[in-house]
C-alpha positions as CSV (number, residue, x, y, z in Angstrom):
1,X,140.6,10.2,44.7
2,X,140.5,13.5,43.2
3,X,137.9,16.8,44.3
4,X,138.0,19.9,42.7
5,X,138.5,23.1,44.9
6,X,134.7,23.7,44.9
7,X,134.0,20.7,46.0
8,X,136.3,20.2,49.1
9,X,134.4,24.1,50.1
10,X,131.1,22.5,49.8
11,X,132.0,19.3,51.7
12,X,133.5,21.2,54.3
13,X,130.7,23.8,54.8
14,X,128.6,20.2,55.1
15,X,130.5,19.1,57.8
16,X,130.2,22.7,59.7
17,X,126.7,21.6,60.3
18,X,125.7,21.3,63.6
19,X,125.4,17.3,64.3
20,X,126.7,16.4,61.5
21,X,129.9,15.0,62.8
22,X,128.6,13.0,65.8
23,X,128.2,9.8,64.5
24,X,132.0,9.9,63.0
25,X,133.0,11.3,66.2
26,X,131.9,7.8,68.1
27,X,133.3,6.3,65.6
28,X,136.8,7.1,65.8
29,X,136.6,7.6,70.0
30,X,135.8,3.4,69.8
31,X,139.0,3.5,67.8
32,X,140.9,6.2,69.4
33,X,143.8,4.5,70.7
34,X,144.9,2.6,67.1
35,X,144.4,5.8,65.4
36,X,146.7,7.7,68.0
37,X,149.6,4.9,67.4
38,X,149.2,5.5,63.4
39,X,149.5,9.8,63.8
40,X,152.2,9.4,66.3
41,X,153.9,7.5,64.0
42,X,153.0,9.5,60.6
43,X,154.7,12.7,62.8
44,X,157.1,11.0,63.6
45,X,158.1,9.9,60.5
46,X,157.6,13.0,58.8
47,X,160.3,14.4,61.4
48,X,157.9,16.9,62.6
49,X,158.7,16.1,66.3
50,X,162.7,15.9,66.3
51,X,165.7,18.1,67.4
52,X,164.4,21.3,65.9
53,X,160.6,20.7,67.9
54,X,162.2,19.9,71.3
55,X,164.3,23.2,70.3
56,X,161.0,24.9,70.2
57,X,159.7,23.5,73.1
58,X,163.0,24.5,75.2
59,X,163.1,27.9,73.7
60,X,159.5,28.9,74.5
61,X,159.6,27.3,78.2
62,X,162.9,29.0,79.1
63,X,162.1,32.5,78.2
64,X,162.1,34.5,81.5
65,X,159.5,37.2,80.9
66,X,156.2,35.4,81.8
67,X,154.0,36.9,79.3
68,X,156.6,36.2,76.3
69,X,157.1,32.7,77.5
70,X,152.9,32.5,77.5
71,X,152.3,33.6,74.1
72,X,155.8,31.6,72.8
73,X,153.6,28.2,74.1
74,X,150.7,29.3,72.7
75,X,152.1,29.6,69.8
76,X,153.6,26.6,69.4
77,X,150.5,24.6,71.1
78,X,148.7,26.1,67.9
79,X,151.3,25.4,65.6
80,X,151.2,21.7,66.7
81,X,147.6,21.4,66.8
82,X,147.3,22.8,62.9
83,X,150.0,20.1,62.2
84,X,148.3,17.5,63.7
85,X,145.3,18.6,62.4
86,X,146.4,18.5,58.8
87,X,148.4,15.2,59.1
88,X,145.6,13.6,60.6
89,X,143.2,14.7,57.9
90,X,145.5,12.7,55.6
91,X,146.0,9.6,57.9
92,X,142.1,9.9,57.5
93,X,141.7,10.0,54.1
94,X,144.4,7.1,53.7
95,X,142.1,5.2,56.0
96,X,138.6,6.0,53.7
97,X,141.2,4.3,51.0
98,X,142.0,1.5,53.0
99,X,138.3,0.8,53.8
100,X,138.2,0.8,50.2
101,X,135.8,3.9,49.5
102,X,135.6,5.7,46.9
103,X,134.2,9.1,46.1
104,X,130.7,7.5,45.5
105,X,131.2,5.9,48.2
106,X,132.1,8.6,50.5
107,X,128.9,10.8,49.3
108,X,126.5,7.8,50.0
109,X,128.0,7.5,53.8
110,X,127.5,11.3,53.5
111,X,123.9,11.4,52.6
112,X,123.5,8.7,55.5
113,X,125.1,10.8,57.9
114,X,123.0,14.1,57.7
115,X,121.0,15.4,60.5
116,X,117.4,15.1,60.2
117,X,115.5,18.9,60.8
């Protein structure tokens, strides 16, 4: 599976569209729970929740000026998040493969999937 740059933009500005997610978004809650075993395990075997993380974690939660500690978890709460984003972006597109879609594929699910005005 290969997308040029312009079209990973335009297939993202499609999915900005309001609606547009809601039927994938059932889809994965009724799956939620397999799903959650296969990231926690892709981050874990990537390493990007070992030693140097639970440093992190001690390092922002021990700081003892409140406002510093504050913005040192916020920090890392959005640094996780954009990890776990990206990671499960690619557990995601490892599971369209799986499913056995291709790109034709994908863009006929697509046309399914778009709201109705």
């Amino acid at each position: 599976m290969s997308f040029s740059q312009v079209q990973l933009e335009a297939a993202i500005a499609a999915l900005s569209q309001p609606g547009r997610l809601a039927d994938a978004q059932a889809l994965v809650a009724s799956v939620a729970p397999g799903l959650e075993r296969v990231l926690v395990s892709a981050l874990h075997e990537g390493g990007w929740f070992d030693a140097a993380h639970e440093a992190a974690v001690r390092d922002a939660a021990a700081n003892a000026d409140v406002e510093t500690r504050l913005t040192a978890v916020r920090t890392l709460f959005a640094e996780e998040t954009r990890l776990t984003m990206l990671v499960g972006v690619a557990v995601g597109l490892e599971l369209a493969r799986e499913l056995g879609h291709d790109a034709a594929g994908v863009d006929a699910v697509s046309e399914r999937n778009e709201p109705e005005d």
